[in-house]
C-alpha positions in Angstrom: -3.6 4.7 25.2 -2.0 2.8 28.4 -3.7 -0.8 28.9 -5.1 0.0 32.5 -9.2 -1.6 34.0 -11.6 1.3 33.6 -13.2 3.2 36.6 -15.7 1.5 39.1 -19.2 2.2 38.0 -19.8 3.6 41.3 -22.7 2.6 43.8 -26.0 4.3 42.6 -24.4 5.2 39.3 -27.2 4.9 36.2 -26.4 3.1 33.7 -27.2 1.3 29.9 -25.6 -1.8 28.0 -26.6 -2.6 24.1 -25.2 -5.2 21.8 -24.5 -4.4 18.1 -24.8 -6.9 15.3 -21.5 -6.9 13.2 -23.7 -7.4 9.9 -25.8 -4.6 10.9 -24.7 -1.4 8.3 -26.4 1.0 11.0 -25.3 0.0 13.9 -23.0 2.8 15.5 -25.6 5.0 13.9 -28.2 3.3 16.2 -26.0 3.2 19.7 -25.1 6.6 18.4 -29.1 7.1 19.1 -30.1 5.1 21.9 -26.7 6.8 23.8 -28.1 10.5 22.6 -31.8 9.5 24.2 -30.0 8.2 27.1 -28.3 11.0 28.1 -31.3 13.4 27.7 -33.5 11.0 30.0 -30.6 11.4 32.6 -30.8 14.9 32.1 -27.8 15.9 29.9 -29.1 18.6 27.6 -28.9 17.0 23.4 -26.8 20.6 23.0 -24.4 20.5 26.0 -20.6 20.0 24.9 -20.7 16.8 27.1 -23.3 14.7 25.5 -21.6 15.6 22.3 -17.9 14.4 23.2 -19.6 11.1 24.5 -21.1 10.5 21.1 -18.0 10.8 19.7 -16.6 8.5 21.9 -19.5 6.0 21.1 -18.5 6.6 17.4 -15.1 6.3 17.7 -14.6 3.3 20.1 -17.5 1.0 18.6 -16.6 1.9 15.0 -12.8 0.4 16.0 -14.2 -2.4 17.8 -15.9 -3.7 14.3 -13.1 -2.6 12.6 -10.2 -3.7 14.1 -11.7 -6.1 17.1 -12.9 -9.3 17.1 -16.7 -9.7 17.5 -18.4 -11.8 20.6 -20.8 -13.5 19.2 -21.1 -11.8 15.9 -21.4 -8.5 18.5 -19.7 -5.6 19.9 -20.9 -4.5 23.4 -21.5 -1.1 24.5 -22.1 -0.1 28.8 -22.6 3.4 29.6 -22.9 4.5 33.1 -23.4 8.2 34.8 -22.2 9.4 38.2 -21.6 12.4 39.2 -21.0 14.8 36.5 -19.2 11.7 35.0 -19.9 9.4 31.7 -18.1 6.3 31.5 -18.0 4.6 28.0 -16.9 1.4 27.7 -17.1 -1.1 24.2 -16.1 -4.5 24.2 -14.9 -7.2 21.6 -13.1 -10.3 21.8 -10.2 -9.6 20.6 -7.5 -9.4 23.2 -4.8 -7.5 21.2 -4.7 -3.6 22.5 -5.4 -0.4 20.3 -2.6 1.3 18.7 -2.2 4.7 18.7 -1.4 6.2 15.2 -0.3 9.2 13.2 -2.3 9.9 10.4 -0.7 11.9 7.5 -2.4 14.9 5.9 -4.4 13.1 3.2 -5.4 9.8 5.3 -9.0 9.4 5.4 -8.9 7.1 8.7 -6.1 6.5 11.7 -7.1 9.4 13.6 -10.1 8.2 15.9 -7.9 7.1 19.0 -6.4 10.5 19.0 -9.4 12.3 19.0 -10.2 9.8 22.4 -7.6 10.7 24.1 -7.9 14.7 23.3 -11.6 14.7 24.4 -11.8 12.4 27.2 -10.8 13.3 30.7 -9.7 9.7 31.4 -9.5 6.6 28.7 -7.8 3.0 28.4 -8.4 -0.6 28.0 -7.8 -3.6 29.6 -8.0 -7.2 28.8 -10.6 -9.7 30.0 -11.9 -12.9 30.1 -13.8 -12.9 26.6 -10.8 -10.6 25.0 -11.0 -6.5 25.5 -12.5 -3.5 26.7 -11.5 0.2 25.8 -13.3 3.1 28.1 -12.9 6.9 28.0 -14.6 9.0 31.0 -16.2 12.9 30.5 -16.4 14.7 33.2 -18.1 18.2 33.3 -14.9 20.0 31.9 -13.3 17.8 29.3 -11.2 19.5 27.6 -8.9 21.0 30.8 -7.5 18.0 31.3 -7.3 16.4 28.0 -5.6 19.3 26.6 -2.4 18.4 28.9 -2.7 14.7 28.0 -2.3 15.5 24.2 0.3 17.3 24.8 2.5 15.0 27.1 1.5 12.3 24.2 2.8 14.7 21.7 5.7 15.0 24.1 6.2 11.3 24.3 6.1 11.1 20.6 9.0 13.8 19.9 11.4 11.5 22.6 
C-alpha cells in the first residue's frame, strides 16, 4: 500500500463520518451497520457486489486501525463519501506509522486483511496527518477490473 493523500471528496459528493469507542466489543460490527444503511439510503442496493466490497473495506481498515493504530481520543474515525459511482472509505487513528503489507502462511488466522484491500479496491493508500494517519480505499462501479492488475503487479513486486 503506497503512503499517498486519498481522493478529493468532490463538490456535491454525499457523505457520513462516525467515531468508534476502542472499548466498545461491537464496534466494527456497528459502522459495519450504519455504512450498510448508508449506502441503501444513497441508493446502493444491500445485494449489489459494491456495497458488499465496501463493507469489507469498513471491516478490514477499522478492525486494523484498533488493532494496530493508535486511538484519538480512545476513537477510531470512519468518513465515507459517494460521488459518482464512487465510495471513498477512509479510517483514521493516531498513530502515524504506515500499514504493512504482509504474507500470511497457510494456517495464519490473521495478516491477510490489507491484501484483501488492495485486491478489491479500485484505488487505496494512506497518508499521514496532523493527528497521525489515514488509510482510504475507493470502489468504483467495476472493482475488480482494475484491482485484479494491481494484485498482480504486487505479486510481481514481491517475486523481484
Amino acid at each position: 500500500m503506497i503512503e499517498q493523500p486519498p481522493p478529493v471528496q468532490p463538490l456535491g459528493a454525499t457523505w457520513a463520518r462516525w467515531s468508534v469507542d476502542v472499548q466498545q466489543e461491537d464496534g466494527v460490527t456497528r459502522l459495519r451497520g450504519y455504512v450498510r444503511r448508508k449506502l441503501t439510503e444513497w441508493e446502493y442496493p444491500e445485494d449489489a457486489e459494491q456495497a458488499f466490497v465496501v463493507c469489507l473495506l469498513v471491516t478490514e481498515l477499522v478492525g486494523n486501525a484498533l488493532r494496530h493504530g493508535k486511538p484519538i481520543l480512545d476513537m477510531v474515525d470512519l468518513l465515507i463519501w459517494s460521488s459518482g459511482g464512487t465510495v471513498a472509505v477512509i479510517v483514521s487513528d493516531a498513530s502515524p506509522v504506515g500499514p504493512t503489507l504482509t504474507e500470511a502462511g497457510d494456517t495464519d488466522e490473521s495478516g491477510r486483511g490489507l491484501a484483501l484491500t488492495v485486491a478489491s479496491s479500485t484505488a487505496c493508500g494512506w497518508c499521514r496527518n496532523r493527528s497521525g494517519k489515514s488509510i482510504w480505499a475507493t470502489v468504483g462501479p467495476e472493482p475488480l477490473t482494475q484491482a485484479e492488475h494491481r494484485l498482480g503487479d504486487l505479486t510481481a513486486a514481491r517475486a523481484s
